[in-house]
C-alpha positions in Angstrom: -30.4 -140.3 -81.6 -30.2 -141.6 -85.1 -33.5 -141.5 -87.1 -35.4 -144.2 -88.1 -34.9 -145.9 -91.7 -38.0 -144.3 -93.1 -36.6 -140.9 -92.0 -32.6 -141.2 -92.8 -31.2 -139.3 -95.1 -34.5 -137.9 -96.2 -35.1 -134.3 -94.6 -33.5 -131.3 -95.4 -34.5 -129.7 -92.2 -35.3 -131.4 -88.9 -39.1 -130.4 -89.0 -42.5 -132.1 -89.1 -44.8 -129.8 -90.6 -48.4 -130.5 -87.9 -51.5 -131.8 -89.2 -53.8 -128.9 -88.8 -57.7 -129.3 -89.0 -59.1 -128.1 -91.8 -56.1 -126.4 -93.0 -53.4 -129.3 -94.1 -54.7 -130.8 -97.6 -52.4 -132.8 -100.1 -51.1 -129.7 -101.7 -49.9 -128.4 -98.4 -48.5 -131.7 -97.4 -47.0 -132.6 -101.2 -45.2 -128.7 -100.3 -44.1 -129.5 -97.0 -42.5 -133.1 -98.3 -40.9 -131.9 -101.6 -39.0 -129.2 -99.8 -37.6 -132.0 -97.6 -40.0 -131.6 -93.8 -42.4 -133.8 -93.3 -45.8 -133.2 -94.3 -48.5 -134.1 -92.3 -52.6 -134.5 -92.5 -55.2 -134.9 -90.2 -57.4 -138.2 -92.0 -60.7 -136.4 -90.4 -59.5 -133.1 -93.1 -60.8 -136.0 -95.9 -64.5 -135.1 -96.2 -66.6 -137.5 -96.8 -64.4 -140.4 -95.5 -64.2 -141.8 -99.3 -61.9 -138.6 -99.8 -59.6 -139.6 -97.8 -57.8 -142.7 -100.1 -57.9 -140.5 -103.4 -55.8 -137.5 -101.3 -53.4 -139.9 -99.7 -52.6 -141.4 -103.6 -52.6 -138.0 -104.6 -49.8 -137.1 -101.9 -47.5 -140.4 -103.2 -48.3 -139.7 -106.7 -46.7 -135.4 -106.2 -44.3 -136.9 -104.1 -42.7 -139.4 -106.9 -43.4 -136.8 -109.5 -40.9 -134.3 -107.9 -38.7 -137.0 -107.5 -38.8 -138.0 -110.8 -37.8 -134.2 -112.1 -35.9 -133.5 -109.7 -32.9 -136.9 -109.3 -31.1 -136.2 -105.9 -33.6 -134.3 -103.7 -34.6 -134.5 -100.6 -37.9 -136.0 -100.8 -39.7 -136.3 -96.7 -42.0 -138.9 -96.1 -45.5 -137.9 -95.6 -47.7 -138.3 -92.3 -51.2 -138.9 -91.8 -52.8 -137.8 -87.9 -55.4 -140.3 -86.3 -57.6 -139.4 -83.9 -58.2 -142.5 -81.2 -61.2 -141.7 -79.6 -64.4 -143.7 -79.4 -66.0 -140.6 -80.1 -64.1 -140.5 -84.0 -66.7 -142.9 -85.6 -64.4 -142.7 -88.7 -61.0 -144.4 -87.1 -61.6 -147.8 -88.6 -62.2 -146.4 -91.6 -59.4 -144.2 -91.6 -57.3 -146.7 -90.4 -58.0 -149.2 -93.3 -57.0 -146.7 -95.6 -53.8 -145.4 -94.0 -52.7 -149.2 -93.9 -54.0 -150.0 -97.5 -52.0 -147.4 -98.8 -48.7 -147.9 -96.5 -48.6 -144.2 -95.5 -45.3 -144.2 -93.9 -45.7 -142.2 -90.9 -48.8 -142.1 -88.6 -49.3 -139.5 -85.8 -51.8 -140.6 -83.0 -53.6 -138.4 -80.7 -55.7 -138.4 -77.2 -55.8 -142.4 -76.1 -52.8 -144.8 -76.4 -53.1 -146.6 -80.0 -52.4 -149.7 -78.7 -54.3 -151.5 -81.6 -53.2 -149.0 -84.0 -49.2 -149.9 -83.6 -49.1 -153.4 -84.7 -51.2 -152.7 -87.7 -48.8 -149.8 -89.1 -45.4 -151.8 -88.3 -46.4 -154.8 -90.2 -45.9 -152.6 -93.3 -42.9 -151.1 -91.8 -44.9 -148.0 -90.7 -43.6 -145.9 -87.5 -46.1 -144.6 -85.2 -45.5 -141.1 -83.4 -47.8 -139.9 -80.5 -49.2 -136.6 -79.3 -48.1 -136.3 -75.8 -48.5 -133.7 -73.1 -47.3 -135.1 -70.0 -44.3 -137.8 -68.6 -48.1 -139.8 -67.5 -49.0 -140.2 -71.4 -45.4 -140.5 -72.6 -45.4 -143.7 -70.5 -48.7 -145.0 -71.6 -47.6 -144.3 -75.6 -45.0 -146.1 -75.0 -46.4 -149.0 -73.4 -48.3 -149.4 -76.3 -45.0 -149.4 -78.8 -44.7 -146.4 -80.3 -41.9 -145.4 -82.3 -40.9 -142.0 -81.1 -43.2 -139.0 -78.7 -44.8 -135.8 -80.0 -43.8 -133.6 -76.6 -46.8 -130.8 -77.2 -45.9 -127.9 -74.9 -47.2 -124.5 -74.0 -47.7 -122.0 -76.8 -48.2 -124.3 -79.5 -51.4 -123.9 -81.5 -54.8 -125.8 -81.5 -55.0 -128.4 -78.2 -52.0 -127.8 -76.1 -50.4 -128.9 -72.8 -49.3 -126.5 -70.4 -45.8 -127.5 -69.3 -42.6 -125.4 -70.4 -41.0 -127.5 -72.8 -37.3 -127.2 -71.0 -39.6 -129.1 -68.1 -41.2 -131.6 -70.4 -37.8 -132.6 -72.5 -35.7 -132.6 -69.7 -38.4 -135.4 -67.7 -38.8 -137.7 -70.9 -35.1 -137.9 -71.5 -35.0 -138.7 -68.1 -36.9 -142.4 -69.1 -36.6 -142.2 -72.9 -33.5 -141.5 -75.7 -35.8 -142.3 -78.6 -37.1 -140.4 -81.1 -38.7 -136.9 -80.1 -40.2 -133.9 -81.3 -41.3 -131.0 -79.8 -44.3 -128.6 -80.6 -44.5 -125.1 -78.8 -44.4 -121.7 -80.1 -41.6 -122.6 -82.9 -42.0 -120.6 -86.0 -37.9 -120.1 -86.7 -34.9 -121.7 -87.8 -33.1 -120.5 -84.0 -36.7 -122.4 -82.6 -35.6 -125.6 -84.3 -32.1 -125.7 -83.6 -33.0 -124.5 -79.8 -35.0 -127.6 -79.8 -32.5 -129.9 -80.7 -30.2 -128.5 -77.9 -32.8 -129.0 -75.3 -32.8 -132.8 -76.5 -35.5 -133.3 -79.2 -34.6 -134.5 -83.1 -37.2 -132.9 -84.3 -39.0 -129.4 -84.3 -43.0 -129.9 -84.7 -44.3 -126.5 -86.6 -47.8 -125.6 -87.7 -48.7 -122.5 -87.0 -46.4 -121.1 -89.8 -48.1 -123.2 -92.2 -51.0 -121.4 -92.3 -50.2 -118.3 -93.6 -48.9 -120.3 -96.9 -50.4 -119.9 -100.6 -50.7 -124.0 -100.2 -52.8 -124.0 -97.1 -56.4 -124.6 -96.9 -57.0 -121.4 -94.4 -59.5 -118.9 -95.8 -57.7 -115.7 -97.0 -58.7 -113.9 -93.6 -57.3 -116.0 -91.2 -54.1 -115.9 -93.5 -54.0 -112.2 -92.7 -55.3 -112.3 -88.9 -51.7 -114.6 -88.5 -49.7 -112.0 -90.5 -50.9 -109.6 -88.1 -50.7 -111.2 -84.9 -48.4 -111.4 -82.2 -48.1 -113.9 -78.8 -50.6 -111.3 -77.0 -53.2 -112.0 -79.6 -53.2 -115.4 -78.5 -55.9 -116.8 -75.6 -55.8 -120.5 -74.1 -59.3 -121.8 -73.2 -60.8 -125.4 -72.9 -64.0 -123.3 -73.8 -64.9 -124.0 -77.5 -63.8 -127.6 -78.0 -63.9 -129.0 -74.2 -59.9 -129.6 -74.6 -57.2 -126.5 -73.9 -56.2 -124.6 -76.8 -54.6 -121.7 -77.9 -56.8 -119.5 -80.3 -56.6 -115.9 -82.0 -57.9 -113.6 -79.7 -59.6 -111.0 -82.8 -61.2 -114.5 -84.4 -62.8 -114.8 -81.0 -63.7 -111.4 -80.8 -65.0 -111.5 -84.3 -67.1 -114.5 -82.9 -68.9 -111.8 -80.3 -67.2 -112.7 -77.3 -64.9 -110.8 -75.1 -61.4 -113.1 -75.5 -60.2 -111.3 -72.4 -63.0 -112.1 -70.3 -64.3 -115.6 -71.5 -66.9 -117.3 -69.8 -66.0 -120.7 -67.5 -66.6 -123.5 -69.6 -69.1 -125.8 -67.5 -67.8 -129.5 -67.3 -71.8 -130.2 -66.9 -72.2 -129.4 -69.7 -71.7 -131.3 -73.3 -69.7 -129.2 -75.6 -70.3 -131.1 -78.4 -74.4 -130.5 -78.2 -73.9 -126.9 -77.1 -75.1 -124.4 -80.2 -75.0 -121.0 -78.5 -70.9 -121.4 -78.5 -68.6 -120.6 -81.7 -67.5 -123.5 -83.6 -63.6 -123.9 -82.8 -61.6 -124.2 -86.1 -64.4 -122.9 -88.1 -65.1 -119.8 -86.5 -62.6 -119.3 -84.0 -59.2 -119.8 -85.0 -56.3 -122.0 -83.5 -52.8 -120.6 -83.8 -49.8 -120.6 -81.7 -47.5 -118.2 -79.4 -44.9 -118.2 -82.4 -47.2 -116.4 -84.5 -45.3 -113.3 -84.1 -42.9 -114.6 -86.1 -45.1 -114.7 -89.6 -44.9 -111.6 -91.5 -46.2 -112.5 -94.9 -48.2 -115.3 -97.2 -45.7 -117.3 -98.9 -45.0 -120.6 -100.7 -44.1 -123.6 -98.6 -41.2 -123.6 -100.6 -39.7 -120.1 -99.3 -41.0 -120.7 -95.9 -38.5 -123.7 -95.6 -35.8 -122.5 -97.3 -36.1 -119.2 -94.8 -36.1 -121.7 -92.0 -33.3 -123.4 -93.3 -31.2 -120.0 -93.8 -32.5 -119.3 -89.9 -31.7 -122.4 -88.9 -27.8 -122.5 -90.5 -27.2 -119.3 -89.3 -28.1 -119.5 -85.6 -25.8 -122.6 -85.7 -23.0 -120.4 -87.2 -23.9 -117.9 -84.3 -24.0 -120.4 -81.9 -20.5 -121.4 -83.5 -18.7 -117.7 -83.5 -19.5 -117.8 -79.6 -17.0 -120.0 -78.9 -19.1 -123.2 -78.4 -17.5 -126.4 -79.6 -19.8 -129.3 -80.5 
């Protein structure tokens, strides 16, 4: 499908770059947009709340600075991820200053932002929604969203469990607008098989991490460097929601990752102390971790992609495939 007018023209790559907590900050986002993906920042990374305004006019202010030097490039619009949840005491807050300052593309996640929608359009805003089943596709967009998020298995942090050739192939079955898909992609080949299975848009965190502009500590830069998909476990057990985490962060934590306990729904893990604190001590990553084999500028990571990306289509060309 053709992207909307806030997109057009303005990527160099068909990628979002995911909002990852408490890794994604403006210089990781102001990377991601000046190399032509989409940037992208979780509001609740802003801490205190008050944070949050200064980082989002520091994120237009790099933005229009590159621009400025550099006349002609490719300059992505930059995302900020809200959380709708009666449990996020700051989405009001947040929300206000996502609208005050126009940010031009806003990611939702868990419940249908049905009063979040009418606020960002007014400004010309489009709204994009964290999905991981045809149920919550429907009920995003019910509530007016401008394109679905298709979260499939293997993608780091909170994850559905569907395939994504099963998940693509039943939203295009109700729904040609815009989509991107999350799952394990870490390549140029993972973006343009993406697009082939009916997405515009490849939706890539886990790469991000291991980047000089990324907020990650220095070890769990390295633990993705090393990793592989096997070093990956998926567990509702230290957040309450299913996620994939790094198994040696978990073991690091004192805790078996191959033999995990069964999370008690009884139980409240928000109160719970005697369990590691997801994000902070154990670490989310993907199944496409394998992929990462060094700590490198946003800047190279793209244009690898980009060389990736070009060169699978050449491939796919040379086989005798005809668009």
């Amino acid at each position: 499908m053709a992207l909307p007018a806030v997109l057009e023209g303005r990527l160099s790559l068909p990628v979002i770059g995911a909002p990852m907590f408490l890794v994604s900050g403006p210089e990781l986002v102001i990377a991601q947009c000046t190399s032509g993906i989409i940037g992208s920042i979780p509001s609740l990374n802003a801490r205190p709340p008050e944070q949050l305004d200064p980082w989002l006019k520091q994120i237009a202010q790099g933005c229009a600075s590159h621009a400025a030097a550099h006349p002609g490039a490719r300059i992505a619009p930059y995302a900020v991820n809200l959380i709708v949840n009666k449990a996020n005491s700051r989405l009001e807050h947040d929300l206000d200053v996502v609208v005050a300052n126009q940010v031009p593309v806003v990611i939702t996640s868990l419940s249908a932002p049905d009063d979040i929608v009418p606020r960002i359009h007014a400004y010309g805003g489009i709204v994009l929604h964290d999905v991981v089943s045809t149920r919550h596709a429907r009920r995003a967009l019910k509530a007016g969203v401008d394109g679905l998020i298709l979260v499939c298995a293997g993608a780091g942090g909170h994850a559905g469990s569907l395939s994504p050739f099963a998940l693509v192939a039943e939203v295009r079955a109700f729904y040609d607008g815009l989509v991107a898909l999350s799952g394990a992609m870490a390549t140029g080949s993972g973006v343009l098989a993406a697009q082939a299975m009916g997405a515009d848009l490849a939706y890539i965190g886990t790469r991000f991490i291991a980047t000089t502009e990324s907020k990650a500590g220095d070890a769990y830069k390295s633990m993705i460097v090393d990793a592989s998909a096997a070093d990956i476990v998926y567990t509702p057990l230290f957040s309450g929601v299913p996620a994939n985490y790094l198994k040696p962060s978990v073991a690091a934590a004192g805790l078996d990752p191959d033999n995990l306990p069964a999370p008690d729904p009884a139980a409240s893990y928000r109160k719970r102390d005697d369990r590691p604190a997801a994000w902070k001590t154990v670490w989310g990553a993907g199944q496409g971790v394998g992929a990462v084999d060094s700590v490198q500028p946003v800047a190279e990571v793209v244009a690898r992609l980009r060389s990736e990306y070009d060169a699978a289509r050449r491939a796919l060309a040379a086989s005798g495939y005809k668009e």
